[in-house]
N, C-alpha and C positions, 0 to 999 in steps of 0.2 A: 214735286216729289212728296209724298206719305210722308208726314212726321211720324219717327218711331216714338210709342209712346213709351211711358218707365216700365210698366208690366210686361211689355215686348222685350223690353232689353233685358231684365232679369229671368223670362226665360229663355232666351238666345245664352244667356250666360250660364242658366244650370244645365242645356243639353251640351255643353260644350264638353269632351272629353278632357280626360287630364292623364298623364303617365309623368311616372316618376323614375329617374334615370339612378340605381345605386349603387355604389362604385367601390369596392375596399383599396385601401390604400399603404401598402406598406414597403418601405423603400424605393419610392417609385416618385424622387422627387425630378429625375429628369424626363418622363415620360407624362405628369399627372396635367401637364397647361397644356401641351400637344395634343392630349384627350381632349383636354375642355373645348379648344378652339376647335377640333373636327366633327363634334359635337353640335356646338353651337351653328357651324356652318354647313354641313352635311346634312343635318337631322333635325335639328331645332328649327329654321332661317325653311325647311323645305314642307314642313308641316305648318304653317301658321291657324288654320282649326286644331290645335292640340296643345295644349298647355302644359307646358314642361317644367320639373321642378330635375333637380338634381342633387342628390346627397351626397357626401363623400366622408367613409369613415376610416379615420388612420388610426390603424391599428398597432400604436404601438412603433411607429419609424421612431429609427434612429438619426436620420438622414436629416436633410429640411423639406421634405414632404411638407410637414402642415406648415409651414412658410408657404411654400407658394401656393400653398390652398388657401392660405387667407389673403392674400393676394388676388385668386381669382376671385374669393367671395367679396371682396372690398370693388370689384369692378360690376358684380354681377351679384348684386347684395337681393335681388329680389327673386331671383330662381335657385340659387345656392342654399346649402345648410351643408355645415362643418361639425364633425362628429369628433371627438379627439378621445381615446381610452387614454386610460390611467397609464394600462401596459399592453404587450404583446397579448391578444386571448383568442387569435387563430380566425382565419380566414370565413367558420360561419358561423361566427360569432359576432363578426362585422356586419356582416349582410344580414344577421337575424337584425341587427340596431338599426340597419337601414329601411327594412321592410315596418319594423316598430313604428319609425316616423314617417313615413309615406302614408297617404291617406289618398290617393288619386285613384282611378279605375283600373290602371294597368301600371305595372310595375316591372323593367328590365332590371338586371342584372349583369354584372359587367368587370371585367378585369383592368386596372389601371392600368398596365405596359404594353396596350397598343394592338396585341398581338392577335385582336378581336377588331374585326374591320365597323368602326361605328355606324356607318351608312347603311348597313346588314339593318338598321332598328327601322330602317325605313319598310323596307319588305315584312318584316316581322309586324311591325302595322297595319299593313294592309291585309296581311293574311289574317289577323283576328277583327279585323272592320268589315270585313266581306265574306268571314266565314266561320260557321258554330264551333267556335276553336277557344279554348280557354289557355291552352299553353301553348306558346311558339320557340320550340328548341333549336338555335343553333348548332351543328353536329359538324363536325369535322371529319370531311373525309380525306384531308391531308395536314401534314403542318409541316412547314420549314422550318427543322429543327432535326438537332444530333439523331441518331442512329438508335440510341441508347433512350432521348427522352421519347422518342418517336414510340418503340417498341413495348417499353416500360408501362408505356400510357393503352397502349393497345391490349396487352398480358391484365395489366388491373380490369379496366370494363371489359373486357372479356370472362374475364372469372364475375366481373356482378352484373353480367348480364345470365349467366349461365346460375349464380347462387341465389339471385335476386329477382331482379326483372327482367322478362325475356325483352323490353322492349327498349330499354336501356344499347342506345347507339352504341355501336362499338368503338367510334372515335372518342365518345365519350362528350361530355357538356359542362360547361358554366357559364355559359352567355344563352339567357333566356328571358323570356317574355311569358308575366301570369295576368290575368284579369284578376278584379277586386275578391272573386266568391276563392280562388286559389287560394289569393295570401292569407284571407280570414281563415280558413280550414287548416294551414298550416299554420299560423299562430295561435291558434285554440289551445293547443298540446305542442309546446316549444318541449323539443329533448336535449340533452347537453349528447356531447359526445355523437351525435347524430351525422346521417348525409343527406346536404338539401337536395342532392338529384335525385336520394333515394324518396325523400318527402313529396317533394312533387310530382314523381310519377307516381305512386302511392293513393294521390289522392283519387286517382282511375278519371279525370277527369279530359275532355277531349282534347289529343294532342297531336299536333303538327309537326313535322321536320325540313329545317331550310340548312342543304349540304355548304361548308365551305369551306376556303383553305387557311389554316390558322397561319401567320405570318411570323416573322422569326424576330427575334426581339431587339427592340430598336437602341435601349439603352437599360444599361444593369446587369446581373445578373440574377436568374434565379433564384428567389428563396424556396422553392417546393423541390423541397428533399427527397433522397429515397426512402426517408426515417418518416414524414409526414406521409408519403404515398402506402405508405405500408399499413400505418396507423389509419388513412381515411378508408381503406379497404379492409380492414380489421370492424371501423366503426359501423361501413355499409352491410357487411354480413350479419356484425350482432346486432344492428339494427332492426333488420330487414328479413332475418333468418334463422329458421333454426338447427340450419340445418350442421351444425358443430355439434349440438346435442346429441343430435339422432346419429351421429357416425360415432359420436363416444357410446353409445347404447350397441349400435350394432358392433364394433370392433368390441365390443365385451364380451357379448354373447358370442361371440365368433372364437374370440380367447375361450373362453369357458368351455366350449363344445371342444376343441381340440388338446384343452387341458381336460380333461375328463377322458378323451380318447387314450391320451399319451400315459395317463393313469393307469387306465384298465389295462393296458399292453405291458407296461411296467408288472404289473399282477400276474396276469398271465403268464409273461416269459418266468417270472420269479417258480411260480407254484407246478407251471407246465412243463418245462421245458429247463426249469434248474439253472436259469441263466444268470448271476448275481448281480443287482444293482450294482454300480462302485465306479466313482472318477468323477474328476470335479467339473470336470470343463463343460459337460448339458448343461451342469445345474448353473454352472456360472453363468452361463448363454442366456439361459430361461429367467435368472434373476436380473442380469442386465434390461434386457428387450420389456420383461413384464414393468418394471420398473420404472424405465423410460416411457414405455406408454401411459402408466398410473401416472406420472410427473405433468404430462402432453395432457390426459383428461384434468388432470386439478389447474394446468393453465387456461383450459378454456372455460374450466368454471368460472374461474377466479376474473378472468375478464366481463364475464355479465355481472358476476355478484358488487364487480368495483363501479360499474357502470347503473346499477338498481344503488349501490351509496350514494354515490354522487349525484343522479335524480333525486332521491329522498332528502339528500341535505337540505335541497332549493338554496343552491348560494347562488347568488345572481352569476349567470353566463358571463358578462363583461360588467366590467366598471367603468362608468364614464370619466371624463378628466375637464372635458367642456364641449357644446354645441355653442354653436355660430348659426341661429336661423332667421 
């Protein structure tokens, strides 16, 4: 047999791919070692050309989350790295810290409660090793789950797929796969208050869909509120859209033209036809309704103008507390 020489072996080792598995973690301390291990035996153990690292950033638990995260990092001290914030600074926040420290060719993303089947990373592999594909989205076209989160979830990326991007699945996504040129174009221009599924479709860059069924959750309860879904689709419009502007523009001029109408008939009947202004209840009408609308345009100013502060401060996105790599 051919001795392999040294120069052989250090390029066997630079074409060798790498993916980086990134995981946020917040009260998910009875779900986060069931990940690890389906992980490692599913995905990791069935790829051995692929060099896998895995981050895990806890965001903020109150629970023992980052106990048994250090736990698996103490068994698995060479493809681990443990992110710990200070405090709670919201779901992509975490994943911006995890994308920060990954440095591999491909990069998944992934929810710690299970609900995302890990074995899916396998196909999501294969479909960008065998094809000019830079994003692989996993898309839900079902989930086992309430009535309520089912539909809720459907009403959101329906409106951003219709305010935003038409391409944007209507089951919606957070379990995704980017190559290295992705993540670099999204971290060029890190936004606060942002959506990363709005970022990375955004980047227009080539993108695949693998359908499946989201699974019902194995332990915990949910922390994504209807207070946070409301806010992330608040964020994804003013991110992604102008389109609040243009209907505060148009509902004005639409006011204007029918106040102006309702003037000159006021005039007319007066001077015409001797009819006498008099009675409060129009005028109360017309000062409620104008009013309430003036109030509805100064809210959606006031949410870009608080969203251009908060980019302008540059305070850092999250605060660490300690890494483990």
């Amino acid at each position: 047999m051919k001795k392999q020489t040294k120069m052989e072996i250090n390029l066997s080792q630079t074409t060798k791919k790498s993916l980086t598995i990134v995981v946020p973690v917040y009260f998910n301390a009875g779900s986060v070692e069931q990940l690890y291990n389906s992980l490692v035996n599913n995905v990791v153990s069935r790829n051995p050309a692929i060099d896998f690292r895995m981050i895990f950033v806890d965001d903020g638990s109150k629970d023992n989350s980052y106990g048994v995260l250090q736990n698996i990092k103490e068994n698995d001290p060479e493809r681990v790295t443990l992110i710990k914030f200070s405090r709670n600074f919201g779901q992509l926040n975490a994943v911006m810290a995890g994308l920060k420290r990954a440095s591999s060719d491909y990069v998944v993303t992934m929810s710690a409660d299970i609900q995302d089947p890990p074995e899916l990373i396998n196909e999501m592999l294969t479909q960008v090793l065998n094809n000019p594909v830079d994003i692989v989205i996993a898309t839900r076209k079902d989930r086992d789950e309430s009535f309520y989160r089912v539909y809720t979830s459907r009403l959101f990326y329906w409106l951003m797929r219709k305010l935003t991007f038409d391409n944007m699945p209507i089951g919606g996504f957070d379990y995704f796969l980017m190559t290295r040129r992705v993540i670099d174009q999204i971290m060029q221009h890190p936004e606060r208050n942002s959506f990363l599924q709005g970022s990375v479709l955004y980047t227009g860059y080539p993108v695949t869909f693998i359908p499946y069924t989201r699974s019902k959750r194995v332990d915990g309860k949910s922390k994504w509120t209807f207070s946070k879904k409301i806010k992330m689709l608040i964020d994804g419009v003013m991110s992604f859209s102008y389109l609040p502007i243009r209907i505060m523009t148009v509902v004005g001029m639409i006011i204007s033209v029918f106040g102006f109408i309702y003037a000159i008939s006021i005039v007319f009947s007066y001077f015409f036809m001797r009819t006498p202004f008099k009675g409060w209840a129009p005028i109360m009408i017309l000062i409620l309704v104008l009013s309430g609308i003036q109030m509805m345009m100064l809210g959606i100013i006031g949410e870009y103008l608080w969203r251009t502060l908060d980019q302008v401060r540059k305070r850092p996105m999250y605060v660490i507390d300690e890494i483990l790599d």
